[in-house]
C-alpha positions, 0 to 999 in steps of 0.5 A, a space after each residue: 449743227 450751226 458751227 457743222 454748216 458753218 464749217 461746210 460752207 467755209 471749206 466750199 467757198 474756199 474749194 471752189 466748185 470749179 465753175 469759172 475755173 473750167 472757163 478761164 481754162 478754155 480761155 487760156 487754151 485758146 490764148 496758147 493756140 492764137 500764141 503758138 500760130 504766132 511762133 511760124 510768121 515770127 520765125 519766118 519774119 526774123 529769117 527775112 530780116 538775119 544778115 548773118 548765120 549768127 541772126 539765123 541761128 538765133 531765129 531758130 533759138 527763138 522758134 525753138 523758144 516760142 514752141 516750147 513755151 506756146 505749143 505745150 497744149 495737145 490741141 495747139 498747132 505744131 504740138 505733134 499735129 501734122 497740118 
């Protein structure tokens, strides 16, 4: 009986009950929106300050970038949203 506890416990300790997990998720959201929101004033900023079409083109790679790695929660802004 004693090793059949010891195992449950052993396998719950290593599972997890998901408890804080669910927490750094909601976290980890909210961090990608805050990021995401950056993306526009990023772009915007690198477009006032591209002297060439080559510095444009590389702001648009960068906003492209930015979205593509920030904007992948479906509650983040920019992420299929119209605002």
């Amino acid at each position: 009986m004693r090793s059949l506890m010891g195992a449950v416990l052993a396998v719950g300790l290593l599972v997890g009950c998901g408890g804080i997990e669910g927490e750094q998720d909601s976290k980890s959201d909210v961090e990608a929106m805050a990021l995401c929101s950056d993306c526009h004033w990023l772009y915007v900023r690198c477009m006032s300050r591209a002297a060439t079409p080559e510095a444009k083109q590389n702001c648009e790679f960068g906003r492209m970038d930015c979205e593509a790695t920030w904007c992948t929660s479906p509650a983040a802004p920019g992420s299929g949203e119209t605002q």
